[in-house]
C-alpha positions in Angstrom: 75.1 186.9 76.4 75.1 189.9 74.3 76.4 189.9 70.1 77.6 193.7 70.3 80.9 194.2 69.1 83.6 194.3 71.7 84.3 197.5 72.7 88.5 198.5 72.8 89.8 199.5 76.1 93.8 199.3 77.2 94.4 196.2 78.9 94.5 196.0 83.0 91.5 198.0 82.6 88.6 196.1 82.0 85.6 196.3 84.1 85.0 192.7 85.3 82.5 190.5 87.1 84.8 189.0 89.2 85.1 190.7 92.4 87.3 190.4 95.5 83.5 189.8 97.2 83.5 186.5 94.9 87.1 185.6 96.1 86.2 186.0 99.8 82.8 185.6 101.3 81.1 183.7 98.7 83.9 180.5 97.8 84.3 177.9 100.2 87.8 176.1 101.0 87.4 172.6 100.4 89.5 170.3 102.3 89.9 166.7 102.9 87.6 163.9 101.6 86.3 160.7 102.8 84.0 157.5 101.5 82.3 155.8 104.1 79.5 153.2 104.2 78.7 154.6 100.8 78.1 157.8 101.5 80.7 160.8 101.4 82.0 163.1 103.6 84.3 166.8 103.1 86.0 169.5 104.8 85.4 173.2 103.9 86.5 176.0 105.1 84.1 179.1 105.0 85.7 182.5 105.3 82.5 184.1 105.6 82.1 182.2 109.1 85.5 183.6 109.9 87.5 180.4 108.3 84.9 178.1 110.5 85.7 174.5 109.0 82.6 172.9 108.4 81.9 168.7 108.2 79.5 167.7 105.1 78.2 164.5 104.3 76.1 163.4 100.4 74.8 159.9 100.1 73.6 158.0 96.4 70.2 160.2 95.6 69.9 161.9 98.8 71.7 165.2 98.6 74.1 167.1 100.5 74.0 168.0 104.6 75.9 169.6 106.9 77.0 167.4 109.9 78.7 169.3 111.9 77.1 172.1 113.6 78.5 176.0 114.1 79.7 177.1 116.0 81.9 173.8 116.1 85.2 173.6 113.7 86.9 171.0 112.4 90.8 171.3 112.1 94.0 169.8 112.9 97.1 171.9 114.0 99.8 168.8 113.6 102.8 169.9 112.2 101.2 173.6 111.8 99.7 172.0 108.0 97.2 170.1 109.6 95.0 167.9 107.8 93.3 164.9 108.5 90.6 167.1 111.1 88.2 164.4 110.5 87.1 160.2 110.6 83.4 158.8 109.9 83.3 155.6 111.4 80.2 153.5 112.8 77.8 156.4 112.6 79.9 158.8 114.2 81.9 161.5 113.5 84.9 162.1 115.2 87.0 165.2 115.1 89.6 167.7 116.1 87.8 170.6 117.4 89.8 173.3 116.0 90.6 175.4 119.1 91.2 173.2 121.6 92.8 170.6 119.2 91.3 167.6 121.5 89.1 164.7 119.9 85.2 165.0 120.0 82.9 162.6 118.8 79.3 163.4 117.6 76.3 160.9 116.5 75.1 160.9 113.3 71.7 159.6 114.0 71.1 163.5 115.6 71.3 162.1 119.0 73.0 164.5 120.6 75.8 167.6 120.7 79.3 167.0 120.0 80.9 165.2 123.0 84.4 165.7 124.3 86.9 162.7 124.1 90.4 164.2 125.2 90.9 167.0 127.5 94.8 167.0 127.1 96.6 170.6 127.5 99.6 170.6 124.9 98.5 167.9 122.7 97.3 167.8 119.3 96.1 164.6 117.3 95.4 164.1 113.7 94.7 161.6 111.1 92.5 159.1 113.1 91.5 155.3 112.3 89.1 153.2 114.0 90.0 150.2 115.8 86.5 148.8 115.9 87.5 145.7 118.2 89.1 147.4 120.4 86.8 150.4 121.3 89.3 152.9 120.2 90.7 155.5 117.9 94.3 155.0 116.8 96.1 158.8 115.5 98.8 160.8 115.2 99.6 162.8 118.0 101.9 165.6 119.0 102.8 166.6 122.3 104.6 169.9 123.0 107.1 170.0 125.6 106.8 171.0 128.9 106.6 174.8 129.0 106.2 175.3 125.3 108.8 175.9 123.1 110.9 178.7 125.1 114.3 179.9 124.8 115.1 176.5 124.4 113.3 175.9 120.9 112.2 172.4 122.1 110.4 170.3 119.2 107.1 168.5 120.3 107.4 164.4 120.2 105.2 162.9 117.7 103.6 159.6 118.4 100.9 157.2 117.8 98.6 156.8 120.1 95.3 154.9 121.1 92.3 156.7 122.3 89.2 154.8 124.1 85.8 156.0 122.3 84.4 156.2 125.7 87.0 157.8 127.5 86.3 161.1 130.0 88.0 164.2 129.2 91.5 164.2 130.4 92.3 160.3 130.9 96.1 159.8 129.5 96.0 158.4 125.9 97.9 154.7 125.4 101.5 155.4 123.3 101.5 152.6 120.2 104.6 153.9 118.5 107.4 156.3 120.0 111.1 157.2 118.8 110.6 158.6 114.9 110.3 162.1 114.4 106.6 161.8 112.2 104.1 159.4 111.8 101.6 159.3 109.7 98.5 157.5 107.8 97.7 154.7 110.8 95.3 151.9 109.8 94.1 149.1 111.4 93.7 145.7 109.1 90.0 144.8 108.8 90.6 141.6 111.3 92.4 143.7 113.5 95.3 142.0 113.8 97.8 144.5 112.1 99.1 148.2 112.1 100.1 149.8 109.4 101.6 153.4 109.2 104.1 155.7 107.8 107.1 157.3 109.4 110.4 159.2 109.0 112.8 161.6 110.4 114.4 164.4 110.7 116.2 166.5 108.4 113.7 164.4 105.8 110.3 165.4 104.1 107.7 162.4 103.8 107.8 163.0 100.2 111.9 162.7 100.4 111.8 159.0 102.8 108.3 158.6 104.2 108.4 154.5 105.3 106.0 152.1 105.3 105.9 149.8 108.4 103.6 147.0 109.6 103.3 145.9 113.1 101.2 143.4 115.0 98.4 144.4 117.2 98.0 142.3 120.9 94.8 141.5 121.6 94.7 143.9 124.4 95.9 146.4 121.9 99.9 146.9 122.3 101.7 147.4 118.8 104.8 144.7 118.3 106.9 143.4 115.7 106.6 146.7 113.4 108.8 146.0 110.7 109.6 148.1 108.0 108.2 146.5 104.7 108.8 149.6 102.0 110.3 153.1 101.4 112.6 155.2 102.9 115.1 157.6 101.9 115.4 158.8 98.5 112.1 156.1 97.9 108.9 157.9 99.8 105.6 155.9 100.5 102.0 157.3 100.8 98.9 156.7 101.3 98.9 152.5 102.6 94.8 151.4 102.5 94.0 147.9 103.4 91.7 146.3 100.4 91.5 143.0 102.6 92.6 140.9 106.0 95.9 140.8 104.7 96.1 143.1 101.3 97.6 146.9 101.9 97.6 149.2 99.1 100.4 152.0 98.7 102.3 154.4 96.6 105.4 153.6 96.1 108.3 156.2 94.6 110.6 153.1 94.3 111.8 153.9 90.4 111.2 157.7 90.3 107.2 157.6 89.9 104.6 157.0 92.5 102.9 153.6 91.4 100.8 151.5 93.0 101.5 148.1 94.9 100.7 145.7 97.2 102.2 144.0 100.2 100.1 140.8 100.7 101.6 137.6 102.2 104.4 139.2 103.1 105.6 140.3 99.6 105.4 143.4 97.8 104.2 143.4 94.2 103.7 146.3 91.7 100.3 146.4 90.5 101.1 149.5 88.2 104.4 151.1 86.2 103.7 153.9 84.8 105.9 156.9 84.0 103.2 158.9 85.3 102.8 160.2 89.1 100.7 159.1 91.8 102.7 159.9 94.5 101.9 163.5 96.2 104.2 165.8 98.2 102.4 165.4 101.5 102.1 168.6 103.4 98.2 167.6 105.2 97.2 165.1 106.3 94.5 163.0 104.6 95.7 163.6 101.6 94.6 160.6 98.6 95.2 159.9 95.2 93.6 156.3 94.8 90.4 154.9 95.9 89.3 151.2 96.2 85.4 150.8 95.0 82.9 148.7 96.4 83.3 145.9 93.6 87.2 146.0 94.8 88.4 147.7 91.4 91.0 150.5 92.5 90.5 154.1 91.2 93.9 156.3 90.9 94.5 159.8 90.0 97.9 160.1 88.3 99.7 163.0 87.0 101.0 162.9 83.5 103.1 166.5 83.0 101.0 167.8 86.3 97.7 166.8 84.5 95.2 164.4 85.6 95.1 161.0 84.5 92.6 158.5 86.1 92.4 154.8 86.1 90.6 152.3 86.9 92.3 149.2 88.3 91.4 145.8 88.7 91.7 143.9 91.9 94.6 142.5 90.6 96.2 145.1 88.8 94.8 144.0 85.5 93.9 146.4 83.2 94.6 149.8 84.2 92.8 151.2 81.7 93.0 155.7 81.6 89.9 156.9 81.8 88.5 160.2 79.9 88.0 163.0 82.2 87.0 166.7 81.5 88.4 168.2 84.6 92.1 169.9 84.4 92.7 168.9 88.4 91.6 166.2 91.0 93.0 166.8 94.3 91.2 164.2 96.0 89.1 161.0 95.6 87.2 158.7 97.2 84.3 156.0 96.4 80.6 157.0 96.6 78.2 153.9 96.4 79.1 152.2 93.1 80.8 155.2 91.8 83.2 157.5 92.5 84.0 161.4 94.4 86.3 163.7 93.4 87.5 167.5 94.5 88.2 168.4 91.0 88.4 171.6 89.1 88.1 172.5 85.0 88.8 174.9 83.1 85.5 176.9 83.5 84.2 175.2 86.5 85.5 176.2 90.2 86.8 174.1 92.6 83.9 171.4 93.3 82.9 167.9 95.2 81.7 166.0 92.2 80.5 163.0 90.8 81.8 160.8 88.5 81.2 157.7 86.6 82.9 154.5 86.0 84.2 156.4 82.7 85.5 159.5 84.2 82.3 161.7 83.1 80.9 164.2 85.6 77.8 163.0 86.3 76.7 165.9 89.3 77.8 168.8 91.1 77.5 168.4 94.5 79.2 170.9 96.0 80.9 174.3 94.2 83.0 176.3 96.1 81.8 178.8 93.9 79.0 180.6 92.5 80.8 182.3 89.8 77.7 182.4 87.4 80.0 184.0 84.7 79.5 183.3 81.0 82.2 181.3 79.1 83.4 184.2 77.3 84.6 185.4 81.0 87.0 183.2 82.0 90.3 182.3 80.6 91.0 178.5 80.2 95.0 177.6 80.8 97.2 176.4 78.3 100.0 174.1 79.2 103.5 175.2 78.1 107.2 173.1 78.4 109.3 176.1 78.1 113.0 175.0 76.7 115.2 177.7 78.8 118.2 176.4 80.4 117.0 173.0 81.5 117.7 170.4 78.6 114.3 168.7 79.5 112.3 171.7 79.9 109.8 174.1 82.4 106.5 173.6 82.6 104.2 176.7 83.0 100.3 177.3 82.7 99.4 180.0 80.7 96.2 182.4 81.1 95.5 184.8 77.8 93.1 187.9 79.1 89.9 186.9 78.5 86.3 188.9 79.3 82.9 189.1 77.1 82.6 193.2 76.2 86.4 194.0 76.0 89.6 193.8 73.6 93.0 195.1 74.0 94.0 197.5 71.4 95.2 195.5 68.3 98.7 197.5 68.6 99.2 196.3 72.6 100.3 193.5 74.5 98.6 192.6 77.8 100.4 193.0 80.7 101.8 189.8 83.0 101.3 188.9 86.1 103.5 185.5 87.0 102.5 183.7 89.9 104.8 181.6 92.2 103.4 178.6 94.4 104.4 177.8 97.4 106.2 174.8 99.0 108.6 175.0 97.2 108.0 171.1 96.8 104.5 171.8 95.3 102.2 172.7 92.1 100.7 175.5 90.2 96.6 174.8 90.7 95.0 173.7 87.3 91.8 174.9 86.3 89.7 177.3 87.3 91.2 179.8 90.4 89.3 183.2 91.4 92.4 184.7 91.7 93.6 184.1 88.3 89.9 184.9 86.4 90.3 188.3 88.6 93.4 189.0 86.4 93.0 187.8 83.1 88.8 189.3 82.8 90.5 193.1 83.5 93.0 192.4 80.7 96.0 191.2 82.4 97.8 187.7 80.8 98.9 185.5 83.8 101.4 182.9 84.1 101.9 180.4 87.0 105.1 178.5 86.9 106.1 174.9 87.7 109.8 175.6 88.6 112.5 172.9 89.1 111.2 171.1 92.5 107.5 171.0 92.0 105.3 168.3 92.0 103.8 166.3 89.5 106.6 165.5 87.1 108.5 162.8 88.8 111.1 162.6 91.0 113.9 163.7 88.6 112.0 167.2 88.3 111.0 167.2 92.2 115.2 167.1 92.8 116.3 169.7 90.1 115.9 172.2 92.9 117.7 170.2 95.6 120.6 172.6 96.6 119.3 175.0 94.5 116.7 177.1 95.7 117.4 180.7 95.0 119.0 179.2 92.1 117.0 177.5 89.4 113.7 178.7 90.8 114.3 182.4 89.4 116.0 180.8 86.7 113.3 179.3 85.3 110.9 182.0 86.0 113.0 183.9 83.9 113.5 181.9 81.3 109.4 181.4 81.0 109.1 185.2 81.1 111.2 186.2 78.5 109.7 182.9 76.3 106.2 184.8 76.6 108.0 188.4 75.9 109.5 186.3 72.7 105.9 184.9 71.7 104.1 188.3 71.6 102.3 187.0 74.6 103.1 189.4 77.5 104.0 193.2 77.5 107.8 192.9 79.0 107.6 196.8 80.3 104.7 195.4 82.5 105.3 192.0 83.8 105.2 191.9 88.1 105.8 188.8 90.1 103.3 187.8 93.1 103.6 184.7 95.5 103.5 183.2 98.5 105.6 181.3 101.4 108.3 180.1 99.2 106.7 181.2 96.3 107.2 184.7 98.4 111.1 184.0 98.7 111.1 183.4 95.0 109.5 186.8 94.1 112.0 188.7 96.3 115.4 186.6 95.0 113.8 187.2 91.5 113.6 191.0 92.2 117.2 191.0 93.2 118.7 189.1 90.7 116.7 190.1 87.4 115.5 193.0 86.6 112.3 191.9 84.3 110.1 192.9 86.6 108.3 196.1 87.2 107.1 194.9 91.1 106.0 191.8 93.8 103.8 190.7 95.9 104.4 188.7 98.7 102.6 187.1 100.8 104.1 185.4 104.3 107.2 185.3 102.4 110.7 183.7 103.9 113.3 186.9 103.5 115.8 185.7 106.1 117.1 181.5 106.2 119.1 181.9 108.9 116.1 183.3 111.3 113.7 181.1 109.8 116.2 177.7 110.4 116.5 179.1 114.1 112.7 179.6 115.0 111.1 176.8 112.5 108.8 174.3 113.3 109.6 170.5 113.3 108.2 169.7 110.5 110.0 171.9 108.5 113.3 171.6 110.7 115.3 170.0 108.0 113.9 171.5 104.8 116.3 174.1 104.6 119.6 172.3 104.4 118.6 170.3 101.2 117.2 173.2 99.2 120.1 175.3 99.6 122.9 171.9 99.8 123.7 172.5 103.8 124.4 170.7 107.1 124.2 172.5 110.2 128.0 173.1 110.0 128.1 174.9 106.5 125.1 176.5 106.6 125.9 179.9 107.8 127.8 181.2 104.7 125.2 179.5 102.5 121.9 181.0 104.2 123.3 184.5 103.9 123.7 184.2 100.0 120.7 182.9 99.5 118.6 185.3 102.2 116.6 188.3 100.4 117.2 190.3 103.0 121.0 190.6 102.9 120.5 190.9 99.0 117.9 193.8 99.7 120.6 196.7 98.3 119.8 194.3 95.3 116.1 195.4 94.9 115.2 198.2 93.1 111.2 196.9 92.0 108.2 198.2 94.6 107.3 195.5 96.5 103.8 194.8 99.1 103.9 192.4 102.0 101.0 190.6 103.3 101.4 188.4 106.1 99.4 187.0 109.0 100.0 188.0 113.2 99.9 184.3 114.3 102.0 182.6 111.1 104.2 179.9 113.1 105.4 178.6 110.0 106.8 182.1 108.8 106.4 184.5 111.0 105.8 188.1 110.7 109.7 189.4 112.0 110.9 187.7 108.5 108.2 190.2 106.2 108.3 193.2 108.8 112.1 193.0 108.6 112.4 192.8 104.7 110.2 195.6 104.4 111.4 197.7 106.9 115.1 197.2 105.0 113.9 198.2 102.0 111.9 201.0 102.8 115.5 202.3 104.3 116.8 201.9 100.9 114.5 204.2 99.4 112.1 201.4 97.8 108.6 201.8 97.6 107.7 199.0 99.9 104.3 198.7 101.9 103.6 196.0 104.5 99.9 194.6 105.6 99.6 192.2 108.6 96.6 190.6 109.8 95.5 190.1 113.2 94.6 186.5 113.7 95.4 185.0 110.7 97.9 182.6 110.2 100.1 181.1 107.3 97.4 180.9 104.3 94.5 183.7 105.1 91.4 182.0 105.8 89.2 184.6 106.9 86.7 186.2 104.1 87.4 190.1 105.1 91.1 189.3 104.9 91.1 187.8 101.7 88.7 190.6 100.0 91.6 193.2 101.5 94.4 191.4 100.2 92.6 191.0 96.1 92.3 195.1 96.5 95.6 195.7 98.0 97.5 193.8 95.4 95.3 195.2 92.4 95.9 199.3 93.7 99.3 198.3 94.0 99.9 196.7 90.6 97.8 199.1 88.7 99.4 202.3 90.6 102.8 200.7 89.3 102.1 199.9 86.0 100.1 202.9 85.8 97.1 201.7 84.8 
């Protein structure tokens, strides 16, 4: 790394190592994460194989391999979201093959090609356990209705079911569990005996009444007697693991924090009680926030004020002592031998499958999903801010200063902002290292992503602020952390733009019409119209709507036009850019085309970008190299830079 001096260039101008190349072709999309017979196992996406999802496995001392060969890929189309693509059980993989969405199974031992279990036209499956006694794979299912979806709108019926590990393509699967609108998370007790799995209804979210329920298994394999033990409405289970014949393991949002108990003997304890969260808003499948290790301790991953916090359990809840840790997120964990794997990010290292000790020190890199090879002086670390506003117990927001080795803003200047929205809206700001924030902050540009009221992380009390809301508090609080940075000498408030996605999309566009802080937005796959959206929807999402915005199907009408962006487009004034993907079921393009072609009419600069064969979240590397240059013309041109 060089001593010269700095040299002093206007910020949003710097020349910068990190590339929209670096973005797309060259970082990998990790996904779900597994511990099994001591080894590990992940999921990642590579967008330089077209968004291919590939299998990996590392064991103790023996490196990393792929497992799953191209051009075979791994992913899960339940509830659109997916998740849970994959199970290693017995020295097999088993997967969802991503475009036929049926079950295949594949030795590990390299004794042969990928083998097809289900042959089953209009059904999907996901999160898989093995029922080893049995022969059989228990998962989720979803089967469309006759016909597809139509004029009718028909939802698809979600079920568990049992599949033979033997069977030949296109025998029926056996139904376990019928009659809620979602399952999730089945697992078989070690002795076989019991079923445990998660389930709720319609208009709910699993994060809003996700129940736990235990059922006994026949010996020739029939579910019976499922009872419900935990959870519900208004207190959400996730993620139940058996830790013995007659142990489970699960979060539990019973007090307004996810903690950790245990049903055993019939009676559910706490093992934990902290004001901290462990509970996660579940979107995917597979998702995991604790781990039991092979000596039966219990590694967690709570969130204390959206940061990391990991423990390390006892057996019997004893000493849940915090461990050290120098990474800023952990999105997954699992056990590896006698230690432990995490997907966890810092504040200078991408996105990577590491290991870590019994003391929460990294201890090896297995797997980046990035080769960013900058120096330190490259990449802007976040700072966490609680942001007063109008919410008496504050906003949380991440802050990233510009930061790049050969350049300096002008000692008279302010950088300019750009504030980023996540989706969900029941969701998080990514801590840590993100390409797409170092591409903004090394060309001189401060960034800010916001934690609005509703996201995750912060306990219940924060998740709800937004319920009724959205539209409401959402742009509220991104105002009220925008003007905090103008008020700091952080942020140049004659060049601060908005950019998001999903609902982080519909925020950027109610922002734009009701403030007028910023100078543009960027959205991508964003929701413009509620009414269209609540008519065309996807199950999972089917009753969403009504508690953001404080609905029922018979008031809704008045309340969805308010709150729609695109009957507030006379509103807009900003230059805004769509992105958004052809095959998006979740939002689809109508919403995007619609809101743009509307403003355009109004005589604002509004451009619109859609993708042929993407979906909701762009996953294909020439896709998201367009979308990093797109945005960048557009935001310089308008601040112009």
């Amino acid at each position: 790394m060089s001593n010269n001096p700095k040299a002093v260039i206007p910020y949003g101008i710097w020349p910068s190592a990190v590339t929209p190349e670096m973005a797309a072709g060259k970082s990998l999309r990790l996904g779900m994460l597994a511990g099994e017979g001591g080894a590990i196992y992940w999921s990642e996406g590579r967008p330089a194989e077209g968004g291919r999802v590939a299998v990996m496995q590392a064991r103790p001392g023996e490196g990393i391999r792929e497992i799953l060969p191209a051009p075979f890929s791994a992913r899960s189309k339940v509830h659109e979201y997916g998740g849970g693509e994959f199970l290693v059980a017995g020295e097999r993989l088993f997967f969802v093959e991503a475009e036929s969405q049926d079950i295949h199974v594949l030795p590990l031992d390299g004794g042969g090609a990928p083998r097809r279990l289900t042959q089953l036209p209009g059904m999907r499956f996901a999160d898989m356990t093995l029922d080893v006694g049995r022969g059989r794979l228990i998962a989720v299912a979803e089967r469309q209705p006759a016909g597809g979806k139509g004029e009718s709108h028909a939802y698809p019926e979600n079920l568990l079911v049992a599949v033979p590990i033997d069977a030949q393509p296109g025998e029926p699967v056996s139904i376990l569990a019928q009659g809620h609108d979602f399952y999730a998370s089945p697992r078989v007790s070690p002795d076989g005996e019991r079923l445990a799995y998660l389930a709720w209804d319609l208009p709910a979210m699993p994060w809003e009444a996700a129940a736990l329920h235990i059922g006994r298994l026949e010996r020739e394999g029939a579910l019976h007697d499922a009872a419900q033990i935990a959870g519900g409405a208004g207190a959400p289970v996730f993620q139940p693991e058996w830790s013995g014949d007659s142990a489970l393991l699960f979060v539990w949002d019973e007090r307004g924090w996810g903690n950790l108990y245990r049903w055993r003997g019939g009676e559910v304890e706490a093992l934990t009680d902290f004001a901290e969260e462990l509970l996660r808003p579940q979107w995917v499948f597979g998702m995991r926030s604790h781990a039991r290790l092979a000596d039966g301790s219990i590694a967690a991953v709570f969130l204390r004020e959206g940061g990391p916090v990991l423990r390390l359990i006892g057996p019997e809840g004893q000493r849940a002592q915090a461990r050290e840790t120098p990474l800023r997120e952990i999105s997954s964990i699992a056990p590896f031998g006698e230690e432990i794997a995490v997907m966890g990010t810092g504040d200078r290292e991408p996105p990577a499958v590491l290991r870590l000790g019994r003391d929460g020190a990294v201890r090896e890199t297995l797997r980046g999903a990035l080769d960013a090879r900058l120096e330190p002086c490259d990449i802007s670390a976040g700072r966490v801010l609680r942001v007063a506003g109008r919410r008496a117990d504050g906003i949380f927001a991440l802050y990233y200063p510009p930061a790049n080795c050969s350049c300096e803003g002008p000692p008279d200047a302010l950088p300019p902002l750009v504030v980023m929205v996540h989706g969900g809206p029941t969701g998080q700001a990514d801590r840590g290292f993100k390409v797409k924030t170092q591409y903004w902050t090394s060309r001189g540009f401060a960034v800010c992503d916001v934690d609005y009221s509703g996201s995750s992380g912060y306990g219940r009390a924060y998740r709800e602020r937004l319920r009724g809301c959205w539209g409401i508090r959402d742009v509220e609080d991104v105002e009220d952390v925008v003007r905090h940075l103008w008020g700091e000498k952080l942020a140049d408030r004659e060049r601060t733009v908005i950019s998001g996605g999903s609902a982080g999309g519909y925020t950027v566009l109610m922002a734009l019409a009701h403030t007028d802080i910023f100078a543009a937005g960027a959205c991508s796959y964003a929701v413009c119209d509620l009414a269209q959206l609540q008519r065309i929807t996807h199950k999972f999402e089917a009753g969403y709507l009504y508690g953001l915005v404080g609905a029922t199907p018979q008031t809704s009408a008045a309340i969805f036009a308010e709150r729609s962006p695109l009957n507030l487009a006379d509103r807009i004034t900003a230059p805004v850019i769509f992105f958004q993907g052809s095959d998006d079921k979740v939002v689809p393009p109508q919403q995007s085309r619609a809101m743009a072609e509307t403003l355009r009419r109004n005589g604002v600069d509004a451009s619109y970008h859609e993708f042929a064969g993407e979906g909701h979240g762009f996953r294909q590397g020439a896709t998201i190299e367009r979308v990093f240059r797109l945005e960048h013309d557009f935001f310089r041109r308008q601040l112009r830079l």
